[in-house]
N, C-alpha and C positions, 0 to 999 in steps of 0.2 A: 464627249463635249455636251451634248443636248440633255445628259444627265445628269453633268454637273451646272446647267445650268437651269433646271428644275431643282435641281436639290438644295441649291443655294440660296433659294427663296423660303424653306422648310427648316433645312438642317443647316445653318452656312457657317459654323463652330467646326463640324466634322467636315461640310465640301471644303470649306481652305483646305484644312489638315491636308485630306486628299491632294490637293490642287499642288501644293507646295511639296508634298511626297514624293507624286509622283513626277513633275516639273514637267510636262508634257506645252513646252512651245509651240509646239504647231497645233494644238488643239486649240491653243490660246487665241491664235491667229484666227485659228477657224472660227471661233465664236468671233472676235473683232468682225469678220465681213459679213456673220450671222446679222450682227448688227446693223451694219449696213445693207443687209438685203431686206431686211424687217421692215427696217425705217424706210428704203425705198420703195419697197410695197406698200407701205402707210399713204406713202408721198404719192402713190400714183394711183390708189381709188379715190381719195378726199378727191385727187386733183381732175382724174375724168369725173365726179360729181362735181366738182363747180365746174369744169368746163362744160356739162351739159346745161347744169342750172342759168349760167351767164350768157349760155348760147339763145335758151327760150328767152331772156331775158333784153339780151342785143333785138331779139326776130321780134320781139314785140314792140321794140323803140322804134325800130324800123316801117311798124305798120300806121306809125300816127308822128315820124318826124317828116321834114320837108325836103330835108338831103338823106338817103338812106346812109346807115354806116358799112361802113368795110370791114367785115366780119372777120376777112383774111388778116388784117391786123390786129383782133383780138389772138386766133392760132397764133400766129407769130410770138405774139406777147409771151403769151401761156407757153408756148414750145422755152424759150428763152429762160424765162422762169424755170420749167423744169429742168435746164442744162446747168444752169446754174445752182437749182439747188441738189442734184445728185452729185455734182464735182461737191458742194460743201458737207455733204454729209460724209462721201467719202474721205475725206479729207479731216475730217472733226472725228470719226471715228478713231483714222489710221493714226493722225497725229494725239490723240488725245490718250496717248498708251507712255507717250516718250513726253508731255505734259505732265502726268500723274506722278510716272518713276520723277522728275526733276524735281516737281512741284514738291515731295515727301520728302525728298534727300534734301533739299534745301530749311526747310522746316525742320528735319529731325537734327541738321548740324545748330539750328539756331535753339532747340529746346532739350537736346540729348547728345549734347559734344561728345561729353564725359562718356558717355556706354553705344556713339557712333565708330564703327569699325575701324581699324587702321588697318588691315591689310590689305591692298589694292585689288587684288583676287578677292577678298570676300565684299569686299565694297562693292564690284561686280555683279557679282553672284546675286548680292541681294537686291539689287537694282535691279534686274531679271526678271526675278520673281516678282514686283513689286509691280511693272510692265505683264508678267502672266497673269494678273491675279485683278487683273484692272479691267478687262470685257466681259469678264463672270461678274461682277461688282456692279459694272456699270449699266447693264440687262436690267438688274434691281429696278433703276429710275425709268429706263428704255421702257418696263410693263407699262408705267402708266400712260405711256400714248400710244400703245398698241391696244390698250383696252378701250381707252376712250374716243381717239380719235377718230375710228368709225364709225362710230354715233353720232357722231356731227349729222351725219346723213340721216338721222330719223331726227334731229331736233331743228336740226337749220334748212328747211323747206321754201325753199325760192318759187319754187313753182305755184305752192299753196298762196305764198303774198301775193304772185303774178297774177292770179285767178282771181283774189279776193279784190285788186285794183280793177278787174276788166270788169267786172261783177258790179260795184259800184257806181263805175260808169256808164254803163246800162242800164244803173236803175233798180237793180235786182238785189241791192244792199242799201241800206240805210247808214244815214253817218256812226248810229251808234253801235249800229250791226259792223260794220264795221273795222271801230275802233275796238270794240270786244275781241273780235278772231286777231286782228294785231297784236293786241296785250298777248294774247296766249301765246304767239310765236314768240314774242320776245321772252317771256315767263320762261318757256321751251329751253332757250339759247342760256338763259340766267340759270336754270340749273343744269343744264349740263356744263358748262363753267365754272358753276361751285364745285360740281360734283369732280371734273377731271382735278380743280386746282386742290380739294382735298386729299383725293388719293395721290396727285404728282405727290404732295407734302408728305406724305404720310411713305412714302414710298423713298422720297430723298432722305430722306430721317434713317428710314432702315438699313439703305444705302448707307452711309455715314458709318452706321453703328459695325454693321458686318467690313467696311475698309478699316475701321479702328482694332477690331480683331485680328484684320489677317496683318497690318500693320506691327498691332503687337506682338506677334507670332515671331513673323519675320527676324525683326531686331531685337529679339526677349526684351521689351522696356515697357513699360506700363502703361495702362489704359490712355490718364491723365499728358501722359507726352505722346501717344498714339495719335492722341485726338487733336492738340493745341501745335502740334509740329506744322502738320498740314493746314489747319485752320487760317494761323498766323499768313503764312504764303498765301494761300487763295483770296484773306482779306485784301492783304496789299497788293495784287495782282486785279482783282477788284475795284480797289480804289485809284490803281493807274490807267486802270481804263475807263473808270469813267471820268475821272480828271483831262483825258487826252476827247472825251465824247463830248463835256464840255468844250474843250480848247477849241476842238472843230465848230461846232455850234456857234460861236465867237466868234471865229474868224468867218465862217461862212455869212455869218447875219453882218458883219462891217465889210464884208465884199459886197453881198448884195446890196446893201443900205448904209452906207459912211456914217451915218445922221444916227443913225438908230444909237449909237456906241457915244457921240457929242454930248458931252456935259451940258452944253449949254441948250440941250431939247428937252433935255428934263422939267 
């Protein structure tokens, strides 16, 4: 498993071949909750780093407000957050295996009728694979936040602002002095931002290219329908959700505010 999912970042021409050869399901799996354990590990040093960063951060509100706060309800928050979002990862992993297989069968009947399977057993078959071949694929995009996202921790420094405000307010910084150390934090935050949103890119791209391969593998059909089968499905699946993120948006702004939606406040 952990070789082919090295290798598929190098070689991933030959790891499909491999992959689909030898049709090893349960390795398939095991990489899925690799994934999940990855991403959950990601999730929970960013997350005790801000939870330490926002604790200094609470202790100092605290030393110059006039009602202290209840710290015990920041844990809470944070604990909550993080129940909610290891259910969603696992959940976005596991489910996102039997997404992929739909999402391609649906796209390949709408751009490769003609050379789509008829046998009921190989319709199967290669709906299987298509599910196996989907947590080796999907690692591809996974690198780019396991590379970057721990560097949050050397570019986003709460602590270094918290200092830079106490600092000033004693006197010990000047305005300019310290709108300079500012810039630089935010500068910090601005390239590691460019820096994760060009590899995520660069990374999703690759991803794409190596599912269009083992796509075409699969159902022997060409590049051009490898590529436009699934495409088509993800835009329109895409454009219903954000049609529905709208609709919500909508309704929630004329629940809250009747007036806002009134022709006649225009």
């Amino acid at each position: 498993m952990f070789k082919n999912l090295f290798m598929i970042l190098f070689r991933p021409q030959a790891t499909v071949d491999r992959l689909l050869e030898e049709r090893k399901s349960g390795q398939s799996w095991g990489a899925t909750w690799f994934l999940v354990g990855i991403n959950l590990l990601c999730l929970a040093v960013v997350g005790i780093f801000f939870a330490i960063e926002f604790n200094e951060l609470f202790e100092m509100a605290n030393q110059v407000a006039l009602e202290p706060l209840d710290l015990t309800v920041l844990y809470v928050s944070m604990g909550i957050i993080g129940v909610f979002a290891l259910v969603g990862i696992v959940l976005t992993y596991v489910l996102a295996r039997f997404f992929f297989e739909w999402l391609v069968v649906l796209g390949l009947r709408m751009v490769a009728a003609n050379e789509y399977p008829t046998d009921p057993a190989e319709r199967l078959e290669k709906r299987r694979l298509l599910a196996l071949i989907q947590p080796y694929t999907a690692w591809i995009y996974v690198l780019a936040s396991v590379i970057t996202l721990p560097f949050i921790t050397m570019f986003f420094d709460l602590s270094s602002f918290i200092d830079l405000v106490e600092q000033s307010e004693m006197g010990l910084l000047s305005d300019d002095e310290l709108g300079a150390d500012f810039a630089m934090i935010i500068i910090k935050l601005i390239i590691w931002s460019a820096a994760t949103q060009l590899l995520s890119l660069g990374l999703f791209v690759y991803m794409i290219i190596v599912r269009v391969l083992a796509i075409k593998k699969i159902y022997n059909i060409s590049g051009v329908k490898a590529f436009f089968g699934p495409f088509i499905t993800y835009v329109i699946l895409y454009f219903i959700l954000f049609a529905l993120y709208l609709f919500f948006v909508i309704v929630v702004g004329f629940v809250s505010d009747p007036f806002l939606l009134d022709p006649r406040m225009v």
